[in-house]
Residue, then its C-alpha position, 0 to 999 in steps of 0.5 A: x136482218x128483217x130485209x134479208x132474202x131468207x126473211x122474205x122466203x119465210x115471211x111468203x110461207x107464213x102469208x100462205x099459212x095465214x091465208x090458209x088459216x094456219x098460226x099466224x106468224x109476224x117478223x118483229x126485231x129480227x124473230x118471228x113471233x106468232x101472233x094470237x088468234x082463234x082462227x084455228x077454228x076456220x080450217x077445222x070447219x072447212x075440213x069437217x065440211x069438205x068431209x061431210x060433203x064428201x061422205x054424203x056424194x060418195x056411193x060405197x058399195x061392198x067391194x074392194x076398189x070402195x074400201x080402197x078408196x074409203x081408206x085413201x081419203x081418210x089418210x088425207x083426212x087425217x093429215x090435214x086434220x094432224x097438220x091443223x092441230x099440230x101448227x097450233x100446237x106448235x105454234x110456238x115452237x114453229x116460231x122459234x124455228x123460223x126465228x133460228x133459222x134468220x140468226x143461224x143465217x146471221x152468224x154463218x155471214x159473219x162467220x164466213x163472210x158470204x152472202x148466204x144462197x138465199x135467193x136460189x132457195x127461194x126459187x127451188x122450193x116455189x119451183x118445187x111447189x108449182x110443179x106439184x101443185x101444176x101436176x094435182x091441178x091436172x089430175x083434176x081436170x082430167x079426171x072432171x073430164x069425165x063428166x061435164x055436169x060440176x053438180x054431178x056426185x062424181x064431179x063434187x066427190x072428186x072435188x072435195x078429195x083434191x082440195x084436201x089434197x091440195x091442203x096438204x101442201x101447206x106442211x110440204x111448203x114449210x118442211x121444204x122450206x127448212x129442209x133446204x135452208x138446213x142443207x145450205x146452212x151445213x155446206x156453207x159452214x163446211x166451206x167457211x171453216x176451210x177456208x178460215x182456217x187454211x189461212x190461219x197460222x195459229x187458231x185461238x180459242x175465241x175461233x174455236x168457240x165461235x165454231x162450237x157455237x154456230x155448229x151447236x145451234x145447227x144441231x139443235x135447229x136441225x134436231x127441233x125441225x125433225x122433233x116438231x115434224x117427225x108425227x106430221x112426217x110419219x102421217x104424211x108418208x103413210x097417206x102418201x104410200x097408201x094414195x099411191x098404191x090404190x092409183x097404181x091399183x085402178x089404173x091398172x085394172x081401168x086400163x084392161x079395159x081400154x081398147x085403143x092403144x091410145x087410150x091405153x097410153x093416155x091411161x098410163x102417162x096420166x097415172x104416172x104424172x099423178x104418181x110422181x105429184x104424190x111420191x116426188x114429195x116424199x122422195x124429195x124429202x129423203x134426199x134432203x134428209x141424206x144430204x143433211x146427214x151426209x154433209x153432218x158427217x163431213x163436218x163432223x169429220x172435219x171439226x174432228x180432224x181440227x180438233x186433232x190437229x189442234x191438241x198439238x199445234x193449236x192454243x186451245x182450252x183442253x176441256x173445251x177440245x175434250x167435252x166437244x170432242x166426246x159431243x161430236x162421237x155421241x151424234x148420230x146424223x140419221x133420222x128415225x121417224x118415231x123409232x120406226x125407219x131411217x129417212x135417207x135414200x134407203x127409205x126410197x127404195x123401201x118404199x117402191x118395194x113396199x108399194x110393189x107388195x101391196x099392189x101384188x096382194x090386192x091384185x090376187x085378192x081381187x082376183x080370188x072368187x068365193x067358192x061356192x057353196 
């Protein structure tokens, strides 16, 4: 079980939490167990460091763009600083998540008798996290282009905010993580109870109670996932959003004061590019918690119309077909952040609308002039 690809993909994101000075986690008997440490201490420090220099280089001044700004950094202030005492908060149940996650795996082999897509998960989420992280490292360069001298306030203020920024990546790596192991969890347990049961005649309890209790494992795996995430995803949205739209904010007023048409375009594509480095997370991560939701409801339907099915041709418990049946009409499959917004495709939508407004408002209140006296 320890040697399966999905163990190897969960053992590389907990060496990059260790190395990042994030829990500790360490495979033993087929469950990750995470192992004691006051290595918490570490990232705190560098972050308190990273901040402090920032605070000393970086020149305020009274006006809109520096209060922009001020409030961009202390978003991603505030979710590196979340994501650190929340792993270690949670150490314990981050690890009993991971440990979920292997034993799901091993029921959905036995069960459907496939080899689970582990090793296209891998190379989905390394894919997903290179170009990220490729996109953020150009963004650095370009902008350090400005400036050739690296002890310049500039060029140690722009460090100090992408390294944060890059920090950040770290909660990125193992919510994608569980969100595609979620999602491919839910499609082959779909598959696998049509075709077991196409090729039955007659279905015996013992099936029934082996379906019951892969599906009632996913839940509770998909739920703890949301639960232990839900504030990180919530602080990660908002600094996400807000990033975007002060970019989309000085881009816009940095590029009427260009005057090539090629300088113009570079302005723009380069903005784009880090657009799509902040917000193809947050998008991504919508769409995953749809198709979760989505393939929730299609096996809600399916084990619905079984249960149907079976009150008249199946041997079956009737308690155990009531009691499951009246589980599977009280679920519901959509996510709410903290009670406030559902996380599917909706929220993209929202989201661009709501960035629009914002840059609507700071354009015209920029533009306002106090009148005089």
């Amino acid at each position: 079980m320890g040697s399966t690809n999905t163990a190897k993909v969960a053992k590389s994101i907990c060496a990059i939490w260790r190395v990042s000075g994030l829990p500790k986690y360490k495979l033993e008997n087929s469950k990750f167990v995470n192992k004691k440490s006051a290595a918490f201490i570490i990232p705190l420090v560098f972050v308190a460091i990273n901040m402090a220099v920032y605070l000393k280089y970086r020149k305020f001044e009274s006006d809109l763009n520096s209060y922009v700004n001020a409030i961009q950094f202390a978003t991603i202030y505030m979710l590196d600083l979340g994501l650190i005492i929340s792993a270690y908060l949670k150490r314990r149940k981050i690890a009993q998540i991971i440990s979920n996650i292997l034993t799901v795996e091993k029921m959905l082999q036995k069960f459907c008798a496939v080899e689970f897509p582990s090793g296209r998960l891998g190379r989905n989420l390394m894919i997903y996290l290179m170009v990220q992280t490729i996109l953020t490292i150009y963004q650095i360069v370009v902008v350090s282009s400005a400036t050739f001298d690296i002890f310049s306030d500039f060029f140690i203020e722009n460090a100090c905010y992408h390294t944060l920024v890059i920090y950040s990546y770290n909660f990125n790596a193992m919510l994608f993580f569980c969100l595609l192991v979620l999602r491919a969890f839910h499609s082959t347990f779909t598959v696998g109870i049509r075709e077991n049961f196409a090729r039955k005649v007659q279905v015996v309890e013992s099936d029934f109670r082996q379906v019951v209790q892969v599906y009632t494992l996913l839940q509770k795996l998909s739920k703890d996932v949301f639960k232990t995430f839900e504030k990180l995803i919530l602080l990660k949205i908002l600094k996400d959003f807000i990033i975007a739209v002060s970019t989309a904010y000085n881009a816009t007023f940095l590029t009427m004061q260009l005057s090539t048409v090629l300088a113009f375009l570079n302005k723009i594509l380069e903005t784009m590019l880090y657009l799509i480095a902040i917000l193809m997370s947050n998008f991504g991560m919508a769409y995953l918690f749809e198709e979760i939701s989505r393939q929730d409801v299609i096996l809600m339907d399916l084990l619905d119309e079984i249960l149907i099915t079976s009150r008249n041709e199946f041997i079956l418990a009737y308690k155990s077909i009531e009691l499951f049946d009246l589980r599977l009409k009280r679920r519901s499959s959509v996510f709410y952040v903290c009670g406030l917004f559902p996380l599917n495709c909706t929220f993209i939508y929202t989201m661009i609308a709501g960035m629009a407004s914002y840059m609507i408002y700071l354009v015209q209140f920029n533009q306002a002039k106090p009148k005089p006296l």
